[in-house]
C-alpha positions in Angstrom: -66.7 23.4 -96.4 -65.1 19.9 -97.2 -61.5 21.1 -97.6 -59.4 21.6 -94.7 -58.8 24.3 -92.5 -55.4 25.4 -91.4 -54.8 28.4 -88.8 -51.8 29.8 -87.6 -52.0 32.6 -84.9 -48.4 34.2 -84.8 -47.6 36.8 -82.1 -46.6 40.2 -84.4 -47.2 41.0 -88.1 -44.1 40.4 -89.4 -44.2 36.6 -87.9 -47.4 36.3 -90.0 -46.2 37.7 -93.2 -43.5 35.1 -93.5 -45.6 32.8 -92.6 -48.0 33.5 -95.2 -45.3 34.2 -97.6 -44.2 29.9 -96.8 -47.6 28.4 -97.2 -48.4 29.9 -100.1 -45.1 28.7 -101.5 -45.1 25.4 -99.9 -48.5 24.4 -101.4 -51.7 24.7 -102.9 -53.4 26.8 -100.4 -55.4 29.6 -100.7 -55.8 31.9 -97.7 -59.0 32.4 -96.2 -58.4 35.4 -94.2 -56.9 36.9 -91.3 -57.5 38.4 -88.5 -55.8 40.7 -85.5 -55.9 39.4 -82.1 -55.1 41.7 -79.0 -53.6 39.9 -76.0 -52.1 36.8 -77.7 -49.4 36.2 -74.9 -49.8 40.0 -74.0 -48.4 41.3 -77.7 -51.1 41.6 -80.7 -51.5 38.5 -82.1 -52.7 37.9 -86.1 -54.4 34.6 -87.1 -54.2 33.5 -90.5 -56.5 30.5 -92.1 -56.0 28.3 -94.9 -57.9 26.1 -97.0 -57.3 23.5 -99.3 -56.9 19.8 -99.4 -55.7 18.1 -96.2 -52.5 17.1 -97.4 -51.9 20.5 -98.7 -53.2 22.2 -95.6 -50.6 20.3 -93.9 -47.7 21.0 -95.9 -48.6 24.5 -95.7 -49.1 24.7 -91.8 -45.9 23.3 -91.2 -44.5 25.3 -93.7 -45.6 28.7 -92.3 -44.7 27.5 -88.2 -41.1 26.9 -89.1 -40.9 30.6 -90.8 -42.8 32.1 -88.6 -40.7 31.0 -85.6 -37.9 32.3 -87.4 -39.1 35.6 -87.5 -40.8 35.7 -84.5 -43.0 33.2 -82.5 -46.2 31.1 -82.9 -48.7 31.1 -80.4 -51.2 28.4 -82.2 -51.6 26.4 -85.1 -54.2 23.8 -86.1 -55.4 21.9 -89.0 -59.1 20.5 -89.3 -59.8 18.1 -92.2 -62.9 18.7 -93.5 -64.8 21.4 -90.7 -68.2 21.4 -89.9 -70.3 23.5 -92.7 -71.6 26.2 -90.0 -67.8 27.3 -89.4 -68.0 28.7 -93.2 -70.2 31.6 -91.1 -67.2 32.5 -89.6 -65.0 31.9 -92.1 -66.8 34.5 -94.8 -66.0 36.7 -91.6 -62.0 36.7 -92.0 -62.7 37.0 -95.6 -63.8 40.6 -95.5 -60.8 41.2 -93.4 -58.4 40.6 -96.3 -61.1 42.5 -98.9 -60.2 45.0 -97.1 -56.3 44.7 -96.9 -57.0 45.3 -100.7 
């Protein structure tokens, strides 16, 4: 992978939704998948990644923090310009996980 990576890990679904909803509209992004985590900060927790150019990844990150804490609360967010290619592993992973939101 030479794009960035962005994740967001929002405690609750609906925290996650609008942040999704603000990347996607705050840049050119496309989401890489997501993923539920039990025990973020005792609640279930779901972590969303993005790809795309740095820059972009950025925007979009900031973009889905501020909504999110609006709805709800963040628990994590990180952007990695340009991740190691064994993280793509991983990353075909979370991708199954929105196949199968499908």
């Amino acid at each position: 992978m030479r794009r960035a990576l962005g994740i967001v890990e929002t405690v609750g679904f609906s925290a996650a939704v609008a942040a999704m909803d603000a990347a996607a509209k705050a840049a050119d992004v496309n989401l890489v998948g997501m993923d539920r985590v039990i025990g973020v900060n005792k609640a279930v927790g779901v972590s969303i990644h993005f790809e795309g150019e740095v820059a972009a990844v950025q925007a979009a990150v900031d973009a889905a923090v501020e909504a999110a804490n609006r709805v709800g609360k963040v628990a994590y967010y990180k952007v990695i310009p340009r991740p190691h290619e064994e993280l793509d592993k991983i990353l075909n992973e979370l991708k199954k996980n929105i196949k199968n939101i499908e």
